[in-house]
N, C-alpha and C positions, 0 to 999 in steps of 0.2 A: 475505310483504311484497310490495304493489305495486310495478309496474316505477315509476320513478323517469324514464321516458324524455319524459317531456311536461315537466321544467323548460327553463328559460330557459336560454341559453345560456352566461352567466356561473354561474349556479347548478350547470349541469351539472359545468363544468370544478373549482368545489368540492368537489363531492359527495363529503363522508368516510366513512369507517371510525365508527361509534361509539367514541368513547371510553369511555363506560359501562361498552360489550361487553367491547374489550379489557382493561378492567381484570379485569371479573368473571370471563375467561376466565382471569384467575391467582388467583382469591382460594383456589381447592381446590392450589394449587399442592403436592407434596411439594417441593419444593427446600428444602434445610435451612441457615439463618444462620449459618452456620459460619463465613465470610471474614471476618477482621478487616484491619487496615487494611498491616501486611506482609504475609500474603497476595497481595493486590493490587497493592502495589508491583512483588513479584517477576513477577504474571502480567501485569504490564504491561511489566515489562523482557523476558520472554520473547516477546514477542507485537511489542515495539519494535523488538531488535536482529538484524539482518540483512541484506536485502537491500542497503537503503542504505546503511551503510556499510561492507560490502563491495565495493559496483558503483561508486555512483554520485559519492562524497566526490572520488574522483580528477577527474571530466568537473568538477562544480563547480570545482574548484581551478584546472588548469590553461587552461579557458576562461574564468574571470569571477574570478572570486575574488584568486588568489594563495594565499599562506598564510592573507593576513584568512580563509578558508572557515570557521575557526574563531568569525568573528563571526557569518557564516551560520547554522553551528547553533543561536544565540544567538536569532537571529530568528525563525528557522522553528520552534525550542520554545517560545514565546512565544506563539505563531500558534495552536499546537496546545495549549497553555494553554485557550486561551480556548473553542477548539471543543470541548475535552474538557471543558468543566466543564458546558456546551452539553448533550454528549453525557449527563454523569453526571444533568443533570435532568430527559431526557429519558425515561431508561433506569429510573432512581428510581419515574416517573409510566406508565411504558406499556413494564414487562417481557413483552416480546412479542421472537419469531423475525422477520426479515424488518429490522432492526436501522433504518439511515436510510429503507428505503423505505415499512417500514410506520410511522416516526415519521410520514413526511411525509401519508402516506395519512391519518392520525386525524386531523392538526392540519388541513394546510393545503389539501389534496383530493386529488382523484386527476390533475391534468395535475403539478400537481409530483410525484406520488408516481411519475408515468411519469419524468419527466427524471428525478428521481434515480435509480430503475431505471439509465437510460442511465449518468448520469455513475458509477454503482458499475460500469459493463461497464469504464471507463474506468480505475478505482481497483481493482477485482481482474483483471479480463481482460490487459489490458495490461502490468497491475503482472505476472502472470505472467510474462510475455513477455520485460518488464526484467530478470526477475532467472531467469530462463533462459538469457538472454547473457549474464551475469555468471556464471551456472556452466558456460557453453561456455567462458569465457576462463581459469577455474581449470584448469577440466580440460586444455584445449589447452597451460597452461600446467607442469600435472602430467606429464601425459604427455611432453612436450617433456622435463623431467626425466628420464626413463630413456630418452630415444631414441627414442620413439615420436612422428613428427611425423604429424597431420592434414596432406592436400596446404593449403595455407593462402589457397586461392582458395576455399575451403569452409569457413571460420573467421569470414565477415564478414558484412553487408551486402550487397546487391547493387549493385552500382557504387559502392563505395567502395575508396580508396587501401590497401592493408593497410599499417598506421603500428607500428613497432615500436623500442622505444628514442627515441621523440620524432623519428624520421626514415622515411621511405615503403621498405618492402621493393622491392628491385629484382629484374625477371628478369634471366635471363642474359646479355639482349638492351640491358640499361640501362633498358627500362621501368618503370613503376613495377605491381606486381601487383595487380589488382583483382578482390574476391573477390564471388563469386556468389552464394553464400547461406550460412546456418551452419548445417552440418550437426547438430552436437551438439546445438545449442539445440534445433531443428526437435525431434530424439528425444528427447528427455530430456521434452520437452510431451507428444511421443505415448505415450510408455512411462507415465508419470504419467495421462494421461488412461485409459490400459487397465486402469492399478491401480484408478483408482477408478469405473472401470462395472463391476469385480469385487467393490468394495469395502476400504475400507481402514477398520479401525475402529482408532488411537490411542488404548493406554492411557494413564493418566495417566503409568507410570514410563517407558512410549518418550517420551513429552512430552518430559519432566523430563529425560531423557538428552539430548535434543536442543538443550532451552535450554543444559542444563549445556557440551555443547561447544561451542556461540556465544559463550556467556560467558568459558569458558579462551581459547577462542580469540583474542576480543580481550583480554582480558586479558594474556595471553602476549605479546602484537603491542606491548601498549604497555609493558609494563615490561623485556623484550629489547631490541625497537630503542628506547626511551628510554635502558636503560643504554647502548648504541652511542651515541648521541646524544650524550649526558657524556661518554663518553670521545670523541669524534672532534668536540667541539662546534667549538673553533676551526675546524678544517678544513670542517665544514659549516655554519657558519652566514652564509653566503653566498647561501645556499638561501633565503635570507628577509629578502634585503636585492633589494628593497623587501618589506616587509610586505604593506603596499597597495599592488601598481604602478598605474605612471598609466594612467589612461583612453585608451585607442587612437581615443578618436573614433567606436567603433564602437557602436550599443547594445547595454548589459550584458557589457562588455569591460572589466573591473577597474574601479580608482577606487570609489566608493560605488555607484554605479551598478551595477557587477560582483558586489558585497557583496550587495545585494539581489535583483540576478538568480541568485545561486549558489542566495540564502534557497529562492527556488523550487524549486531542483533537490533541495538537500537535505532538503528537505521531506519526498521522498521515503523516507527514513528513519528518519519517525518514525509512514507508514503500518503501521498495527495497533493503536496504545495504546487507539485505540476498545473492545478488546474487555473493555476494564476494566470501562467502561462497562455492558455487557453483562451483568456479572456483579453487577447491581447488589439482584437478587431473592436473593443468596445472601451479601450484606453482614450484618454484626452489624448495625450501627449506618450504613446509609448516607448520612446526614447526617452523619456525623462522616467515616467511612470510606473513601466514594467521593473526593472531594477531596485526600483524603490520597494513596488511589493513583493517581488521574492524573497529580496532580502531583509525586506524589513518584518515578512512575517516572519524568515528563518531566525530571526533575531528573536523576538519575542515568544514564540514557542521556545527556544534553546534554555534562554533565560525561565520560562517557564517548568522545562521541564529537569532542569537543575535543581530548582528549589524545588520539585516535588521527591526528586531522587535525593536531596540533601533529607528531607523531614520522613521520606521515608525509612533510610536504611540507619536515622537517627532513634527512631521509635522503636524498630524492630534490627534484630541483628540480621545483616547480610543472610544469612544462611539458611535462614524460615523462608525467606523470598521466592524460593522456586517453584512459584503456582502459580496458576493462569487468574489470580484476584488479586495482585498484590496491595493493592489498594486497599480493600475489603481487609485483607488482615492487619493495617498499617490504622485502619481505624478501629476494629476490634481489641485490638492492644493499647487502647484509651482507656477500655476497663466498662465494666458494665454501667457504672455510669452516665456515661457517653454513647448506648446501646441508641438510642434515638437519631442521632449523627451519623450513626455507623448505617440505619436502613434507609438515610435521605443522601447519601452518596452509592451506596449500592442502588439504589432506585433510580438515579440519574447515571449511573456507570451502566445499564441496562438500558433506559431509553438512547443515550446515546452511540452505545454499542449496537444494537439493531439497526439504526439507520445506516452507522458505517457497514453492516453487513448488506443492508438493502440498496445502498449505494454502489459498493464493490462488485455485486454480483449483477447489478445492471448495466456499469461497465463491461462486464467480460460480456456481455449476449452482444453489445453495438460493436464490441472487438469482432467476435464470430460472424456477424451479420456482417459487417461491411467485406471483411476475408471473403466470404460466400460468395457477395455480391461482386466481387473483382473475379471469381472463380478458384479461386486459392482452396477453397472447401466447399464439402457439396451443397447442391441447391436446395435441400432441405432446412439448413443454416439461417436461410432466408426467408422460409417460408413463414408467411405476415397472416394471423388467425381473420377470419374475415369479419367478424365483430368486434374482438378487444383490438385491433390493430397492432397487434404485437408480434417477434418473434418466438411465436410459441415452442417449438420445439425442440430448437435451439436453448430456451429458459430452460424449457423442463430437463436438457442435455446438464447442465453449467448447476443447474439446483442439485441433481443427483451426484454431481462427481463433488461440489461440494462439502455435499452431506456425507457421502462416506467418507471422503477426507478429514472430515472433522469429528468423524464417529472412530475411525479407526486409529489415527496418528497421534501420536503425543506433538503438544504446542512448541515444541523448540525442535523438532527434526522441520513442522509445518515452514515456523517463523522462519528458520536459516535455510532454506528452499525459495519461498518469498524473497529474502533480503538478496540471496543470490543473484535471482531471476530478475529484478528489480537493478541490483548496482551494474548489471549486464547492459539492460534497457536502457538506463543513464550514460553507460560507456556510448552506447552507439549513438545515444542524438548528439555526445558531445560532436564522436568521430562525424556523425553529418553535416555539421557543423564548418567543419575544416571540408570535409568534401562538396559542399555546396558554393563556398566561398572560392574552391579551386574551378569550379566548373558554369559556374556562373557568377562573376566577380559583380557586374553590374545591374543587375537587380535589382529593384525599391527594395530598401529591408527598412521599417517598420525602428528596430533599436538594431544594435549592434555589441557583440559580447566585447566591454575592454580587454586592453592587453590580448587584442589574437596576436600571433596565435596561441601566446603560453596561457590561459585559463583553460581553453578546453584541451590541450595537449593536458595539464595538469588533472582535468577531471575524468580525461580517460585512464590514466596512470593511479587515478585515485580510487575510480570505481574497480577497477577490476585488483587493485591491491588490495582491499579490501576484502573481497571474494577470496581471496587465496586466505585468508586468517580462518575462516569456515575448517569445522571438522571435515576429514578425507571422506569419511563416506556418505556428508552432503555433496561434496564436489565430485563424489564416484558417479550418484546418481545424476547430478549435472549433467555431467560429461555422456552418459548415455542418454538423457532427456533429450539432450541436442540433439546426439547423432540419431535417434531416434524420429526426430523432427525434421533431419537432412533428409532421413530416408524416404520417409510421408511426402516430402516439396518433390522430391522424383518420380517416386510412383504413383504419385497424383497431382499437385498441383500445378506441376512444370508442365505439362499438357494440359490442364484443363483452364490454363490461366487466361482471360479473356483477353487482356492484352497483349500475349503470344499470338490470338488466334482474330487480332485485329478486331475485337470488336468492343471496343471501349466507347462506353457512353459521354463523349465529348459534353454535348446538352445537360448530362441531369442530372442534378444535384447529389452529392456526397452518397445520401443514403435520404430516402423518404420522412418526412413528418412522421411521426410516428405519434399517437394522441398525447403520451405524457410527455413526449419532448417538444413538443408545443408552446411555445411564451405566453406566459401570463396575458391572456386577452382582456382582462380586468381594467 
């Protein structure tokens, strides 16, 4: 193939992927149609529940929300409706590895298929981060349990208040303690990151074990403290007067306003249901099927995570909520009685918190690796250890930034960076969506989104409104992550991109086997 380097400069910043190619790169496909439409359901409730509503439903609640947070999930499933069905006709027309960025790369060129790169650092790298402090706060919180305290100037942020019981820890002195970094978080990143430059290859039955105790988990959480709840209802339901409290005045401080600003936070909890998406080449019927499971897990997680935000902010008043354990204090507040309950839920909010950590950040090294491997970033990126078959350096790149991320940053500047970078990534597969269909109307697609074009017109209008309810200076920093990211695609990747400079590997598959992405040979 000739170099492509003498277009125009609009044309440049177009320059796709063949769609042709990536189809014909799946027609020899072995993946076998097995997944019918529960299937789907389940692997998208395993792939839903987690991080979010473990970490984050509390920061939602007792800074914007109140108990309404429960409308939050209302909205922010709705949001993610629309992207997933986005997602499901995407995934239907271009089963290909590399998931939104090589969507964006066929459809819409390669300067979006860079931002998306970016805003996925943003929606796995990060999202690690978040819910790395949300398994520092289980753990500080288990441990605390048998006597074992971390010193607690090593449990936080750097230069924040340490807040416990809804009031600031004091020293001995009457000051208030402020904690330097979080230790746990910080390792729990590195140790994960070591696992997988060794390699970590998940069966399907450690999967399956690991949904399975997310799922008891909350399930446990809600039909315990819901029975607490009926019996102690008089006595607590003060906890929820006001429902809606009023607006402080401040933006995105309760009233509707708060309702909306939570939608963003909790959003955060329904990162994953994409990978439903994903598994669209191994549907029976994915015109029938794929729709059924997007939706049908966004359903049952919504419904899930309602009742956990109802028995949570009924147990405890909104306003304790703002820690990275909200759970862990929702059981605590059972009473010491109940001290039993309270470390067989924190013990399961930790196994399952790790794997979403070690999932997240294995995502973000296949994001880097395949970027490298189109030439969008350097060839180090790519570079496969000659034993463990892994992208080692790359790992040890994604573990480190991480780790500091989640040593240095308090969890609601992380989480709303995340939810950002994320309802961006959702804007644009919508928008691919609509530019795929103008540019190549005739196609096999696999399903098709109802109601085009108003669903994903709708979901681009939803995602990025969204966005704008975020405090100003998450969207400052936004706004210069980008441009920052514009800057990087010019002074490197727009030259070194392999398919500028014609040399695209028509023949060879997405990105290499890799050991632990290997199928079950069992």
């Amino acid at each position: 193939m000739a170099s492509t380097s003498n277009r125009g400069f609009v044309a440049r910043l177009l320059l796709r992927k063949s769609v042709e190619q990536v189809q014909r790169e799946t027609e020899n496909s072995q993946l076998k149609r097995t997944l019918g439409p529960w299937n789907l359901v389940f692997l998208g409730i395993g792939c839903i529940i987690g991080a979010g509503i473990f970490v984050r439903t509390g920061n939602a609640a007792a800074l914007h929300a109140g108990p309404a947070v429960l409308l939050s999930f209302l909205i922010a499933g709705a949001v993610c409706a629309l992207a997933g069905l986005c997602y499901a006709e995407l995934s239907s027309t271009l089963p290909v590895s590399g998931s939104a960025y090589t969507y964006s790369y066929t459809t819409i060129g390669e300067f979006a298929a860079w931002i998306m790169g970016a805003l996925l650092l943003l929606e796995y790298g990060l999202a690690a981060s978040v819910v790395a402090v949300g398994w520092s706060g289980y753990v500080v919180s288990l441990l605390g349990d048998y006597g074992l305290v971390i010193p607690p100037e090593l449990t936080g942020p750097y230069g924040h208040a340490l807040v416990r019981n809804g009031a600031a820890v004091l020293n001995a002195d009457g000051t208030a303690v402020t904690t330097l970094f979080n230790l746990p978080a910080f390792l729990i990143c590195v140790a994960l990151a070591g696992l997988l430059v060794v390699g970590v290859s998940e069966s399907a039955k450690v999967n399956n074990l690991i949904v399975a105790v997310k799922m008891t988990v909350i399930i446990a959480f809600i039909l315990v403290v819901g029975w607490y709840v009926i019996q102690n209802y008089d006595s607590l339901k003060s906890n929820w007067t006001p429902f809606i409290p009023e607006p402080t005045g401040e933006d995105g401080e309760f009233g509707w306003g708060g309702i909306l600003r939570a939608a963003s936070i909790v959003f955060f909890a329904y990162i994953g249901f994409e990978a439903v998406s994903t598994a669209g080449q191994e549907a029976k019927n994915p015109k029938k099927d794929m729709p059924i499971g997007i939706i049908g897990s966004l359903v049952v997680c919504t419904v899930l995570y309602i009742l956990v935000s109802i028995v949570m902010t009924m147990v405890v008043n909104y306003k304790f909520l703002n820690v990275p354990d909200p759970v862990a204090v929702a059981v605590d507040a059972l009473g010491p009685s109940w001290g039993w309950f309270a470390k067989i839920i924190k013990v399961g909010a930790i196994v399952g918190l790790t794997s979403v950590v070690l999932v997240l950040m294995y995502g973000q090294t296949r994001i880097f690796y395949t970027m490298a491997r189109d030439g969008l970033l350097p060839a180090v990126f790519a570079k496969v250890h000659s034993k463990f078959r892994t992208p080692w350096v790359n790992t040890i790149l994604v573990g480190l930034l991480t780790a500091i991320a989640a040593a240095f940053f308090d969890i609601n500047t992380l989480g709303d960076m995340t939810s950002v970078g994320t309802l961006a990534a959702f804007g644009i597969v919508c928008l691919a969506v609509v530019w795929l269909r103008r540019t190549h109307p005739g196609i096999p697609r696999g399903f098709r989104v109802p109601l085009y074009p108003v669903l994903p017109l709708l979901g681009i209008v939803a995602c990025f409104a969204l966005i704008f309810t975020v405090e100003k200076r998450v969207l400052v920093f936004f706004a210069w992550y980008v441009l920052g990211a514009i800057a990087l695609y010019f002074l490197y990747g727009m030259s070194h991109s392999r398919l500028n400079k014609g040399q695209e590997q028509l023949d060879a598959p997405e990105m290499p086997e890799f050991k632990e992405d290997a199928p079950d040979k069992r």
